[in-house]
C-alpha positions as CSV (number, residue, x, y, z in Angstrom):
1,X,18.9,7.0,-20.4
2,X,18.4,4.6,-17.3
3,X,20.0,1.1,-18.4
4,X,18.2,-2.4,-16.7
5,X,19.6,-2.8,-13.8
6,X,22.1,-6.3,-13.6
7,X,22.3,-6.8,-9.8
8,X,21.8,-10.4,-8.4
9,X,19.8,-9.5,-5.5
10,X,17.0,-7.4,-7.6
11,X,16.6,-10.0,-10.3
12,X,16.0,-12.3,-7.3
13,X,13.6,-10.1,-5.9
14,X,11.9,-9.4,-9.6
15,X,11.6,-13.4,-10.0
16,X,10.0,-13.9,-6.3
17,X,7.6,-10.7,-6.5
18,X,6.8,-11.7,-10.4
19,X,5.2,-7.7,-10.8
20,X,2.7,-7.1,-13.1
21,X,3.8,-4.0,-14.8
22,X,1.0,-1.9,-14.4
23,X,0.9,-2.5,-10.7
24,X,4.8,-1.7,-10.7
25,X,4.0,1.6,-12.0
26,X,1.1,2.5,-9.2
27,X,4.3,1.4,-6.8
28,X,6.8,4.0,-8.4
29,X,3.6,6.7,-8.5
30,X,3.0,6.1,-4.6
31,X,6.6,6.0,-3.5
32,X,8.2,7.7,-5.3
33,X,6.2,10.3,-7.5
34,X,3.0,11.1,-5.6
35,X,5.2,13.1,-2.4
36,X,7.0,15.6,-5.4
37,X,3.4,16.6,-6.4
38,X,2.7,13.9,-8.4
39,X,3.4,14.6,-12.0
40,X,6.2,13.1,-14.4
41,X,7.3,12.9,-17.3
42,X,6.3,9.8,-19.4
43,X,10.6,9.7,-20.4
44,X,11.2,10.1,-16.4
45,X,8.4,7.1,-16.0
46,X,10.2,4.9,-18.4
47,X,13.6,5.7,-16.6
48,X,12.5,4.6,-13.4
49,X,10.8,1.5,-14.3
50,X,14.0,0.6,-16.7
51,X,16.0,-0.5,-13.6
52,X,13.0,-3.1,-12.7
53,X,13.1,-4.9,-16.2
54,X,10.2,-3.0,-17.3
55,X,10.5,-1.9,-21.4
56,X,9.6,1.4,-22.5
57,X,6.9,-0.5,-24.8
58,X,5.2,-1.9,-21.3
59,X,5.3,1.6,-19.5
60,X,3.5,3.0,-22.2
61,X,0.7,0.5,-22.3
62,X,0.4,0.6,-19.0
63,X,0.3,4.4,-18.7
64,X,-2.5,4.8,-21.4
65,X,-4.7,2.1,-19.2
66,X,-4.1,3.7,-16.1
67,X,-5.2,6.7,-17.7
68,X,-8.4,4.8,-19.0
69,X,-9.1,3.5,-15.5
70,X,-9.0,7.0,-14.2
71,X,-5.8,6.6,-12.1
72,X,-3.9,9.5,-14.0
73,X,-4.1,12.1,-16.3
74,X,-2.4,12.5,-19.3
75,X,-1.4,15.9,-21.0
76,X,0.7,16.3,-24.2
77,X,3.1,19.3,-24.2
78,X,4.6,20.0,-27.3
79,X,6.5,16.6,-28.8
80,X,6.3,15.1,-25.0
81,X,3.4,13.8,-22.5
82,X,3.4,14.4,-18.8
83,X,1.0,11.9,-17.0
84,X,-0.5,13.4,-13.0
85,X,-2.6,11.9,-10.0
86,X,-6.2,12.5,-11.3
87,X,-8.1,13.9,-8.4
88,X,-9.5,10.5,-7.8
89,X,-5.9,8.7,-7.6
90,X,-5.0,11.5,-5.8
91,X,-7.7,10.4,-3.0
92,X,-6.4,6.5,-3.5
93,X,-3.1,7.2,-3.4
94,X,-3.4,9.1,-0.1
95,X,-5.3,6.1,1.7
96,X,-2.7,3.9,0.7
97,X,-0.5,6.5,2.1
98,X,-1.8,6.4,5.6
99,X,-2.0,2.6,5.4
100,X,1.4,1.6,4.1
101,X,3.6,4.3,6.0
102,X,2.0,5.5,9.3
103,X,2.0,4.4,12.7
104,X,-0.7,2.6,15.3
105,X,-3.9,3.7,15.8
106,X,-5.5,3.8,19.5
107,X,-6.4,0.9,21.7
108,X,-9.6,-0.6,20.3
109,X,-12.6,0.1,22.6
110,X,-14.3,-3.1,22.4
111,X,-17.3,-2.2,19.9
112,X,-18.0,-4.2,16.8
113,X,-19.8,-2.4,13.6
114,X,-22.2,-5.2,12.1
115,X,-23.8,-4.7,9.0
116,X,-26.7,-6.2,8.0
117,X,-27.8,-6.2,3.7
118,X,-29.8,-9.1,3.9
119,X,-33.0,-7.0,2.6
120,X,-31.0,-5.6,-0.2
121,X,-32.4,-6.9,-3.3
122,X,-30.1,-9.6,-4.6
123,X,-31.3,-8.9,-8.3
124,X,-28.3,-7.1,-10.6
125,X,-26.1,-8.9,-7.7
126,X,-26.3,-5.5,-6.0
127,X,-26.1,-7.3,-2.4
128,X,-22.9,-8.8,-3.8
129,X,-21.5,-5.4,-5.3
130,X,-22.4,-4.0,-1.5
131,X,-20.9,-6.8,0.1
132,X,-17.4,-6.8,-1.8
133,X,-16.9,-3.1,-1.2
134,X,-17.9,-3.4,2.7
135,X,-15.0,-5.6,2.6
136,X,-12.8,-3.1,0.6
137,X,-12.7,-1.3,3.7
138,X,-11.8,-3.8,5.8
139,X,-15.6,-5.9,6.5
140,X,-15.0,-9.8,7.6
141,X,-18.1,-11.8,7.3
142,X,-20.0,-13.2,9.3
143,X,-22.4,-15.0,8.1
144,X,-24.3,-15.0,4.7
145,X,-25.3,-11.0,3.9
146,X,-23.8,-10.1,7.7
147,X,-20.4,-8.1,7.7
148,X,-18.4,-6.8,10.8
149,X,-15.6,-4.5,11.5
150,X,-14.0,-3.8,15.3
151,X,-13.4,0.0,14.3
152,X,-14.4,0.8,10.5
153,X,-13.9,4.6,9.3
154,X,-17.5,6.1,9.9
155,X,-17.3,8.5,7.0
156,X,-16.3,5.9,4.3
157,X,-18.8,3.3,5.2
158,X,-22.6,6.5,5.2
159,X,-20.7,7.5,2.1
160,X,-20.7,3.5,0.8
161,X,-23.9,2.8,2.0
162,X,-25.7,5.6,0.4
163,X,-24.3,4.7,-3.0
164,X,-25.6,1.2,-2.4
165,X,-28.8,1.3,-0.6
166,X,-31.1,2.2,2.2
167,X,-32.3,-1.4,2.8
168,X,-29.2,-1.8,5.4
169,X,-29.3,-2.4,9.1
170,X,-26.1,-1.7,10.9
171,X,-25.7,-2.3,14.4
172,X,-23.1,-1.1,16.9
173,X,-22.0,-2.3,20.6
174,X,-19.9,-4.8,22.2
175,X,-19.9,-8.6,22.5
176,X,-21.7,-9.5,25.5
177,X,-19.0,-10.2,28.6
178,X,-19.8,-13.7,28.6
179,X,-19.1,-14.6,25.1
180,X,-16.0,-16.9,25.3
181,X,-13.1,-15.6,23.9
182,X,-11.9,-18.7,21.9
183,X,-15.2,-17.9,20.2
184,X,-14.1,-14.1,19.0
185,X,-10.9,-15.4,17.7
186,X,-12.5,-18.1,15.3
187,X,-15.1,-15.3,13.8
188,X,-12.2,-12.8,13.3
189,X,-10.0,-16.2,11.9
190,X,-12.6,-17.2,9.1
191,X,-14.4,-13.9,8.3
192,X,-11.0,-12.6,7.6
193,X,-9.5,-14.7,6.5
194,X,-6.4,-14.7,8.6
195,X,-4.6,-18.2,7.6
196,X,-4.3,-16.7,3.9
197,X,-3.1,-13.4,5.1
198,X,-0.4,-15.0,7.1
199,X,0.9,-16.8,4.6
200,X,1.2,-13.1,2.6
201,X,3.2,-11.9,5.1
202,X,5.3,-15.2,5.8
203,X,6.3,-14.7,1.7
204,X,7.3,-11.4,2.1
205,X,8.8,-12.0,4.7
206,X,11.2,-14.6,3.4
207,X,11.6,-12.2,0.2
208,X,13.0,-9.6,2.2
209,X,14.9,-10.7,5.3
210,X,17.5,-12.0,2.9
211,X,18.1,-8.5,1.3
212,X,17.8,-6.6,4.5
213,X,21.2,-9.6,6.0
214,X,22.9,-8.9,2.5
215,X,23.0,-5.2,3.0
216,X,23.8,-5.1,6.5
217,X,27.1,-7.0,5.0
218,X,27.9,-4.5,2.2
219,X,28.6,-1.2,1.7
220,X,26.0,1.7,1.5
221,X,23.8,0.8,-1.6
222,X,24.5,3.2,-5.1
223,X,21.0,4.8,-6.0
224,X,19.7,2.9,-8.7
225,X,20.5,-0.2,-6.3
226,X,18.6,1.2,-3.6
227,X,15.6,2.6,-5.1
228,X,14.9,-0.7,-7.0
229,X,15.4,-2.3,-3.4
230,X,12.8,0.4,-2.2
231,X,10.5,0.2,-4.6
232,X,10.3,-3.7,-5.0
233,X,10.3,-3.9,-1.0
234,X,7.3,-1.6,-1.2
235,X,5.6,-3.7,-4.1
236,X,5.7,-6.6,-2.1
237,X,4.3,-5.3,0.9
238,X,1.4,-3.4,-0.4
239,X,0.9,-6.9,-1.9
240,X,0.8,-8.4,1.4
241,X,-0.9,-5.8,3.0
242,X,-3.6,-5.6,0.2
243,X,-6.3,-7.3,2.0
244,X,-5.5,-6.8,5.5
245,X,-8.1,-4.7,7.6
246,X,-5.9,-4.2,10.5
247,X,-7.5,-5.2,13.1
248,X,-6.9,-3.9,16.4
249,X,-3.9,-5.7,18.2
250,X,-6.4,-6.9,21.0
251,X,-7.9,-9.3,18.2
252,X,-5.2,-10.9,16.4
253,X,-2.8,-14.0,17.3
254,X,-0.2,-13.0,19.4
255,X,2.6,-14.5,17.1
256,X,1.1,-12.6,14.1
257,X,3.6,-12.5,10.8
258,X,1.9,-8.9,10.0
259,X,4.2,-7.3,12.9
260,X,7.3,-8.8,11.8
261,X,6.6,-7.7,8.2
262,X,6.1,-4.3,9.1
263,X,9.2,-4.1,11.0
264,X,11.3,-5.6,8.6
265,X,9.4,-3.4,5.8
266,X,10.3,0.5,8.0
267,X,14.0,-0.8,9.2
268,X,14.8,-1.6,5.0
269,X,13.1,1.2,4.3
270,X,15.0,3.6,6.1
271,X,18.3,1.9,5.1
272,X,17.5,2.5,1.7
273,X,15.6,5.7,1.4
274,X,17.4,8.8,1.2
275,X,20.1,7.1,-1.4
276,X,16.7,6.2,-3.4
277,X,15.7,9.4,-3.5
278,X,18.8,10.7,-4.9
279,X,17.9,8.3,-7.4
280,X,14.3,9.4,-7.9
281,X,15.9,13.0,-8.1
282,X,18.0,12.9,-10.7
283,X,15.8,11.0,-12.8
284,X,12.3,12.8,-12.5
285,X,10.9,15.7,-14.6
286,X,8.3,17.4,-15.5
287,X,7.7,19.9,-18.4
288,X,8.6,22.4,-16.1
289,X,12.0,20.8,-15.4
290,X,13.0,18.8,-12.4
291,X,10.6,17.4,-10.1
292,X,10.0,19.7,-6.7
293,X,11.5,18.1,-3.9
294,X,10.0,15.3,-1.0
295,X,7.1,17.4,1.0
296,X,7.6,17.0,4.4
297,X,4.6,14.1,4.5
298,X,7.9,11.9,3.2
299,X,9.7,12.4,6.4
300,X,7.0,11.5,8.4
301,X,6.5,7.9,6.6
302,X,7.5,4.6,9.0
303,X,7.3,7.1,12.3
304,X,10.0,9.6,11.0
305,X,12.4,9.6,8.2
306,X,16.1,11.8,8.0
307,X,15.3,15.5,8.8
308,X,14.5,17.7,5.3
309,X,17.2,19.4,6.5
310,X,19.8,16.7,7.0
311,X,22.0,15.9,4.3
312,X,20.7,12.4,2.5
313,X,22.5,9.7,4.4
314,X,21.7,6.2,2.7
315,X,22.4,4.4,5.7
316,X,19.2,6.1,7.7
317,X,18.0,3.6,9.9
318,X,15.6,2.9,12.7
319,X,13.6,1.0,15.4
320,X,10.8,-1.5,15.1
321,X,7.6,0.3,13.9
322,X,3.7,-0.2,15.7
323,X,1.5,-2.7,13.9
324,X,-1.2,-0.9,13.1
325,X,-2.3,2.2,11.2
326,X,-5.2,4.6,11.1
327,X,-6.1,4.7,7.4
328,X,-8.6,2.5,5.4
329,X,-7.4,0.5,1.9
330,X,-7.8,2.1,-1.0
331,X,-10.6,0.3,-2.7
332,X,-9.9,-0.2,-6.8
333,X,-6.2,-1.1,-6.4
334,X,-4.2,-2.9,-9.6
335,X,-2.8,-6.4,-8.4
């Protein structure tokens, strides 16, 4: 059995961060679980949330909601339960995936996306149920029942607005040459809100630059030590990244606290990772036994992790990542 883990720098972390458990256990499913196909053991759960300061008591609860919310699915097996991605998690999961871990997307080409709901009848607060989700996938607003994005995912936003409503006008092209460019960056400030997303990243980074000095001073990490590092370093920036839409570099300040954070987020990461997973290996089951090993989408996370082939190494490190990443947020998400 997994004992709470007494190091000074996690607890420091723990009070900083301040985790809801539920949303600590989505972390462990997306780091740590969903890349060795996504199924545990509720004893292996418990286990690896022990080392955060979450009780047994807690996992459970928070298990049997995620369960309710459609998250996971839980199956009993003689005297024990495994919980796995539900197809839907599965699909959540893998957006955060893309978002969290992968690399820049192209150059943007200049067009904006505009969406227009002001016909959509405001009765049942539909046009407000429409308008949240357009900015679940990344939607600033413009003005009152106007949202725009620089380069939303096509697919995602016909398959939202057919659940919503017809009544929709969306319009595409580019600001005209003459608009003054002092002008773009206040719409993109306000309708996204970027002072309150800056101050996101500025947190995490002052949580985290700390840890990433103190290990560069000590000796390789032991595996409970560095998978509580991982996964609390991953907590914190899905936090930060939660509401971000990622706009394309060409839009945002140039002394932007979201690059930073994602440099200091791949460059801990890999310093910690493959002595995490050693962690996360001797601690996960499933009915059938041990957990199957990382799939090779692991070693592609942060731009390339340690070869599957090469012996873990828990002082893998790396360069400074791209700012930007392909992949929408995954609407739904625990806090």
């Amino acid at each position: 059995m997994q004992q709470p883990l007494k190091d000074p720098l996690v607890d420091e972390l723990l009070a900083r961060l301040a985790p809801k458990a539920k949303s600590l256990v989505v972390t462990v499913y997306g780091d740590a679980i969903a890349h060795r196909g996504g199924n545990a053991g509720l004893g292996s759960v418990i286990d690896l949330l022990r080392p955060l300061g979450v009780n047994e008591r807690t996992v459970r609860t928070s298990m049997t909601r995620l369960a309710r919310e459609g998250w996971l699915q839980a199956q009993a097996i003689g005297r024990r339960s495994d919980y796995r991605l539900s197809e839907d998690g599965r699909r959540r999961f893998e957006a955060a995936h893309g978002r969290l871990y992968h690399q820049a997307r192209p150059p943007w080409n200049g067009q904006w996306t505009i969406v227009a709901a002001g016909a959509v009848p405001s009765a049942g607060a539909a046009r407000e149920r429409l308008l949240r989700d357009l900015a679940w996938l990344g939607f600033g607003r413009l003005a009152d029942a106007v949202m725009l994005h620089p380069d939303p995912d096509e697919h995602e936003l016909r398959a939202l607005l057919a659940e919503h409503s017809r009544q929709v006008m969306v319009l595409r092209g580019a600001a005209a040459d003459w608009v003054d460019a002092q002008a773009v960056a206040e719409v993109v400030r306000s309708g996204w809100e970027l002072d309150r997303l800056a101050a996101g990243y500025t947190a995490f980074l002052d949580a985290f630059r700390p840890v990433w000095q103190a290990l560069q001073r000590s000796a390789a990490p032991e595996p409970v030590r560095a998978y509580a590092v991982r996964t609390l370093l991953m907590h914190g920036y899905r936090r930060a990244t939660l509401r971000d839409p990622l706009l394309p570099d060409e839009l945002m300040p140039h002394d932007w606290p979201g690059a930073a954070a994602r440099a200091l987020c791949r460059n801990l990461y890999r310093h910690v990772e493959a002595a995490a997973e050693a962690h996360v290996s001797a601690v996960l089951h499933t009915a059938e036994g041990p957990a199957p090993d990382a799939g090779p989408a692991y070693f592609d996370r942060f731009g390339g992790l340690r070869s599957s082939a090469t012996p873990a190494s828990p002082a893998a490190t790396g360069s400074a990542p791209g700012r930007r990443t392909a992949a929408p947020a995954a609407p739904g998400r625990p806090r």
